[in-house]
N, C-alpha and C positions, 0 to 999 in steps of 0.2 A: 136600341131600335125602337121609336115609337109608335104606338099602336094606330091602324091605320083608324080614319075618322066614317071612312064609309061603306060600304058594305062592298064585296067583291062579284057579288051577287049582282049588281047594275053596270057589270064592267063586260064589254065586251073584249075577253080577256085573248080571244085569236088576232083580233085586229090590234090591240093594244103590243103583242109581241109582233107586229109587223112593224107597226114604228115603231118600237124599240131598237130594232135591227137598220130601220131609217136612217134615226137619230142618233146612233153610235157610230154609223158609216159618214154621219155629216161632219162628228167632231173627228174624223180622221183614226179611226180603227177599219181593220183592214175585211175583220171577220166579225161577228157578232150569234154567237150561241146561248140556247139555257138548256142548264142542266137541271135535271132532278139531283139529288142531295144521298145517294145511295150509292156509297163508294166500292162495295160491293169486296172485288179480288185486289184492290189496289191497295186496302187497309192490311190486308194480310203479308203483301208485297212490302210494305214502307216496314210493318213487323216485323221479317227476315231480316232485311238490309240491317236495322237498329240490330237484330241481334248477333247479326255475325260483326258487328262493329265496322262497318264499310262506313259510316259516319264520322270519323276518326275524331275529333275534337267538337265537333258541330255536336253542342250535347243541345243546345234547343231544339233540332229534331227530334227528341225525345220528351221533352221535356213539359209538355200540354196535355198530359191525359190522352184522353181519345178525341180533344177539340180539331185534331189534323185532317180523320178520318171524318167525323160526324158535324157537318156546318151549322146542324140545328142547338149543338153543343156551344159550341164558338159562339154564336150570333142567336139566341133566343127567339124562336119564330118563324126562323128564314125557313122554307118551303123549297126555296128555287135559286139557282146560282146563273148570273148572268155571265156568261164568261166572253172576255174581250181580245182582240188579235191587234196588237199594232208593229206595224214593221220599221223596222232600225235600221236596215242594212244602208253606211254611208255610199252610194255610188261605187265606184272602180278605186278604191286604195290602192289596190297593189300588197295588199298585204301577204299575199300566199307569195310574192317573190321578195317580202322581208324576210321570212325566214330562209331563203337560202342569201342570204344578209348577214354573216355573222355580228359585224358591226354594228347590227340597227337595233334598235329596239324594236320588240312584238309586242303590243297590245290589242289584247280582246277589240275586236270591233264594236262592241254594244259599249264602249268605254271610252273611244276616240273624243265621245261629244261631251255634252253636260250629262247630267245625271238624271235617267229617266223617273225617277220616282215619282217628284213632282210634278213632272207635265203631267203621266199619264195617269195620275190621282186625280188631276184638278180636270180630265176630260170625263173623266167616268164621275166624278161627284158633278160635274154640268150634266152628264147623262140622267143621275138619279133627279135634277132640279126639273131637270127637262118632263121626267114623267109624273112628278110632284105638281106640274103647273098645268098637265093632260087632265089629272084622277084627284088630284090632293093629296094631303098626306098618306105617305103608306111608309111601312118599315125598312130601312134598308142601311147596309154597309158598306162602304166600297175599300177593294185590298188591291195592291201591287206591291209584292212580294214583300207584304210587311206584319205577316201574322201566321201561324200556323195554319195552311191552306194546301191542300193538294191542289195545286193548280193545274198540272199536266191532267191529271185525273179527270178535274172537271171540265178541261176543256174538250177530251177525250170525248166523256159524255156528250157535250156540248154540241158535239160534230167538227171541230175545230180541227180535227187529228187524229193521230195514233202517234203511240209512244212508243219511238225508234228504237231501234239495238242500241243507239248509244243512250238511249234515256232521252231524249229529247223529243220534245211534240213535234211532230214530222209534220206539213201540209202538201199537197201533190201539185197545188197551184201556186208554192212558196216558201217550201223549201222548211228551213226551221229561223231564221234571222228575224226576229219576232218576240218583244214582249204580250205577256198575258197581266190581264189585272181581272178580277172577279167583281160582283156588286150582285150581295147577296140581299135577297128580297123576301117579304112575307106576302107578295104575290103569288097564286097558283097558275103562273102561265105554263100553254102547251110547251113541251119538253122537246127539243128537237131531236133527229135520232143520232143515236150514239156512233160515234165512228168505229165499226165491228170487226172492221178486220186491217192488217195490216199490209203494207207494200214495201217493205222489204226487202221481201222473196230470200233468194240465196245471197244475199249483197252482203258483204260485211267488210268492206272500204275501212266501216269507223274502228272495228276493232282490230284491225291490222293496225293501221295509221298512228295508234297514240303512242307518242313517244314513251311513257314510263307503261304501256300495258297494265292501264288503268282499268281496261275491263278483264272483266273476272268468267264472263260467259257472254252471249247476246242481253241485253235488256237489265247490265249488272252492272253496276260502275263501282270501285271500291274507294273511294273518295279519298282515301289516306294514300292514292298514287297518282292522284287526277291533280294535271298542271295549276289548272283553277284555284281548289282547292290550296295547294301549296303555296302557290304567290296572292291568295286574299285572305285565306280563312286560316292557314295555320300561324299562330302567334309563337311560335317558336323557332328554333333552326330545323331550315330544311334537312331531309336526311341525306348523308353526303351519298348517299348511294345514286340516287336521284338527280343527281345536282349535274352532273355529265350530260343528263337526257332531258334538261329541261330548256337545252341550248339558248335562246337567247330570249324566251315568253318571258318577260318581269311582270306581266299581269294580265292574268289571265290564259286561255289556250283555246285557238278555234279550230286546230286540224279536225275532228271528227265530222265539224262542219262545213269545212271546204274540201272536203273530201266525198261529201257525199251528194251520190247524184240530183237527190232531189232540188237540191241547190241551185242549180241551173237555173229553176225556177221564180229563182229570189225575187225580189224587184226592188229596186232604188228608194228606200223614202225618203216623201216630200219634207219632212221637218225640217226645219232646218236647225234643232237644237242638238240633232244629231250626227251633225255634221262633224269632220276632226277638227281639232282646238289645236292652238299653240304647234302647229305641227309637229304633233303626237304621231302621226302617221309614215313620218319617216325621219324622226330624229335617232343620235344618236348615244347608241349606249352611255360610252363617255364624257360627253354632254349633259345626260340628264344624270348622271352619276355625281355631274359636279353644283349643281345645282343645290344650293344651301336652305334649308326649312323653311325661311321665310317666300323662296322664289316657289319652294314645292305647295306652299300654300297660298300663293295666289294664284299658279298656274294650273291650281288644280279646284278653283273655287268653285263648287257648282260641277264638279266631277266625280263619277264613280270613284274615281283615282284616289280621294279620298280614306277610304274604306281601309286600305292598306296599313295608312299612315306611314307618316316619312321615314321611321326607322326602317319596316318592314321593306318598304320601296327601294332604298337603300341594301336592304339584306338581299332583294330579289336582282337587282343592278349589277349587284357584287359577283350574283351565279353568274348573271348573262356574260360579264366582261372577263368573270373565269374560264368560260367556252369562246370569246373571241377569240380575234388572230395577236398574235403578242405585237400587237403595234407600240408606236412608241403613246401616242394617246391613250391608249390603254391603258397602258402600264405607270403612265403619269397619271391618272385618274384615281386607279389603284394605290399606287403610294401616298396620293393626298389622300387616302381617307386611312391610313393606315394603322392609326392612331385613334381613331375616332371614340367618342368616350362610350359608345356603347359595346356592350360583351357581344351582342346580337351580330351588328356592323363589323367589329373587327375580328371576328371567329368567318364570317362568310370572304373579307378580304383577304383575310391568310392563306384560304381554301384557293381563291383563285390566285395570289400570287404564287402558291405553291406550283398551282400550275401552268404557270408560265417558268416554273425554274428560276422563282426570285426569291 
């Protein structure tokens, strides 16, 4: 972060965070907040969850000191956390009547399209040039979920939200189908106020709704039961406990999200990089199961899908087509991979041929 060139002191710094809020609504953010840098009850919150092990293999959660909780740690300097709203939600999928789809595949909606890292890196680093070419130099770093960062947290602060029973930054005008990215600054602009309370109320849709009873209480997620979690993040075999109740998500899981009222509220974004690809949006199972490494990696170039990687995609394919209907596609899908040279692959096809009674 370099040192700014000129005094903060000649900055009319209330009008300067009015267009900041302009200029991030011009590059196509939906919301635009700043926090202060005082994470307060949220540090002690991220402390629990690490300690009762709801982090299940995600040891980078842990793994930064205190630069998660403290941004002046992380980013030397920063004062103030700009925090950004952009919406994803592709139009009308149809995806909440893929899962009563056994055949289909489910994927995460923030996944259908390309991968947002880099669009909404390169709109918030135009943000930061944008107020470099206002003021001049001044310090700053821009993040989308690629650093040790409470993001819900600060967006919280921000005024962005509150943080749902399922863990998810809530909006009342939109719902949760929204990336966040931060750009931390060693500007002292005014702080907006904090989102104080919650709307909620008695509602608790999201913790009924998850299929492996992933939450633990309101506002608790135990990550080592969360669908998410198990078709991206865990690099091992799923536990066969689980594997019944993960019916047909190979990546990813949005019931908490279309289950919850606020969602109504969502609204269509304009991107169009977030559109679905390849017709991810209603392919099927058996199809994408047949699909050889080199198709999975072009048909997923510039996709979250990625992240997985093929074996694992494959491992997650294996459960879905284990909970299908015993079709004969199926079941031919299943036997070509039967063999496959991975322990990972052929430990998850057994499991579903077994249950098909083959």
């Amino acid at each position: 972060m370099p040192c700014p060139s000129m005094s903060v002191h000649s900055l009319d710094l209330a009008a300067l965070a009015l267009s900041v809020k302009d200029w991030g609504q011009a590059l196509g953010f939906s919301h635009v907040g700043i926090a202060g840098i005082d994470l307060g009850e949220h540090e002690h919150h991220l402390r629990r969850w690490l300690d009762a092990g709801h982090h299940g293999d995600m040891e980078y959660m842990g793994a930064h000191g205190n630069k998660r909780s403290y941004p002046a740690e992380l980013v030397p300097g920063t004062v103030r956390v700009i925090s950004l709203r952009m919406d994803y939600l592709p139009g009308d999928t149809a995806m909440a009547q893929r899962l009563a789809q056994p055949e289909k595949a489910y994927i995460s909606r923030y996944a259908l399209g390309r991968d947002y890292h880099k669009l909404v890196r390169k709109r918030v680093q135009h943000l930061a040039e944008r107020i470099q070419a206002e003021i001049g130099p001044f310090g700053f770093r821009a993040f989308v979920d690629s650093a040790p960062v409470l993001e819900k947290a600060l967006a919280q602060q921000a005024g962005l939200g509150w943080i749902g029973k399922n863990t998810l930054l809530l909006n009342r005008k939109a719902g949760s189908y929204f990336f966040l990215a931060e750009l931390f600054v060693d500007l002292p602009l005014p702080v907006d106020e904090a989102q104080a309370t919650e709307h909620c109320g008695r509602c608790q849709a999201c913790l009924d709704i998850c299929p492996t009873q992933a939450f633990v209480g309101p506002y608790q997620l135990d990550a080592r039961r969360c669908i998410s979690y198990l078709t991206i993040e865990l690099k091992t075999a799923i536990p066969v406990e689980l594997r019944p109740l993960i019916g047909n998500r190979v990546f990813g899981c949005d019931d908490c999200q279309i289950t919850c009222p606020w969602n109504r509220f969502a609204r269509p974004t304009a991107e169009s990089d977030f559109m679905p690809r390849h017709g991810l949006e209603n392919a099927d199972l058996a199809a994408l199961f047949l699909w050889d490494e080199a198709t999975f990696l072009s048909r997923t170039e510039g996709s979250p899908l990625r992240r997985a990687g093929y074996e694992r995609w494959l491992r997650n394919l294996a459960v879905g087509l284990g909970n299908a209907p015993s079709t004969i596609p199926v079941l031919e899908a299943l036997q070509a991979r039967r063999d496959h040279p991975s322990d990972l692959v052929r430990e998850h096809v057994a499991w579903a041929l077994e249950r098909h009674g083959v």
